[in-house]
C-alpha positions, 0 to 999 in steps of 0.5 A: 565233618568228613560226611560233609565232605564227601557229601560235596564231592559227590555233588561236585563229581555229579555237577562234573558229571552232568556239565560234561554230558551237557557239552558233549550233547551240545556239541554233537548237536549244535556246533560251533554256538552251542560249543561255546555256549557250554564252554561258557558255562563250563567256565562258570561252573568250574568258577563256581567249584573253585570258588566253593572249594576256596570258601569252604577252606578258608571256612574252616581255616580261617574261623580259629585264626580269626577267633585267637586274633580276636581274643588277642584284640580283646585281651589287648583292650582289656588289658589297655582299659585296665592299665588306662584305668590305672594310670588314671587313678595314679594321676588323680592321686597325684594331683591330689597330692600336688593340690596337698602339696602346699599344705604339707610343705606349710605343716612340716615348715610349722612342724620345723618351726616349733621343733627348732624352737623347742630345741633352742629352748631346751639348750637355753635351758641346758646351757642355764642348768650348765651356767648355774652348775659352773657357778656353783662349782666355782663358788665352792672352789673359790669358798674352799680357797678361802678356807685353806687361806684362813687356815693358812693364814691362822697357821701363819700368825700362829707359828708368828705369834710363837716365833715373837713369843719365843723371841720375847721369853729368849730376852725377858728369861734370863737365868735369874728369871728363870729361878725365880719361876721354877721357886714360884713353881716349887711353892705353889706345888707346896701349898696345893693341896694334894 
């Protein structure tokens, strides 16, 4: 790059070069046209140069800057199609799932439906069991009440039946009755064989 460079100042210095030795001449020899003449293409060249310059700059300048904005314009679109892409795929997905969505609601009421049926079925069949525990139960307890009734019932009588017996043998069993069993007593232990 710097041969490049010092090869276009040297053809700049001799263009220079030359431009002057052609407007001194004309100026010696022609006047007034001539001297304008080579002002005016004095002008251009000086144009020409300064232009050369300004494009050989930005030449050089400009080419990277331009690059890195075109990669960032590029990255910027790849990254756009790549997000664009993207939320195209969610909002297919999602339409799909609103399309669904009828569908599923349908299934998990169904699902909801037979859930709650199951459910009341097995507390129908729960509450029974506990029905038919309570009745057992009951019935035991009433079946038990009723024993200890009888029995009580039996102790009573009983305890009845020897307070009139009592009460009977106390008016039957004079003293004179009384000898007379004890000498019954006596004779049947005589006549017993032992």
């Amino acid at each position: 790059m710097t041969r490049n460079r010092l090869v276009f100042f040297a053809v700049s210095i001799l263009f220079v070069s030359l431009l002057a030795s052609v407007s001194l001449e004309a100026a010696e020899k022609g006047g007034n046209a001539a001297t304008e003449r080579a002002t005016e293409i004095f002008k251009w060249i000086n144009f020409a140069i300064v232009a050369g310059v300004i494009v050989w700059v930005f030449g050089k300048l400009l080419p990277p800057v331009f690059r890195k904005r075109a990669e960032a314009v590029s990255s910027a679109i790849a990254n756009a199609t790549s997000a664009k892409a993207a939320a195209e795929a969610q909002l297919r997905d999602a339409e799909t799932r609103l399309a669904n969505l009828q569908k599923e609601v349908a299934g998990l009421r169904a699902y909801a439906e037979r859930e709650s049926a199951a459910e009341v079925e097995r507390l129908r069949a729960l509450t029974q069991s506990d029905v038919q525990k309570i009745a057992a139960a009951a019935k035991a307890e009433i079946e038990a009440a009723e024993r200890a009734a009888r029995l009580e019932l039996k102790a009573l009588a009983a305890n009845l039946a020897v307070a009139g017996a009592e009460s009977l043998l106390v008016k039957q069993l004079t003293p004179k009755a009384q000898g007379s069993l004890i000498s019954n007593f006596v004779k049947n232990l005589e006549g017993s064989p032992n």
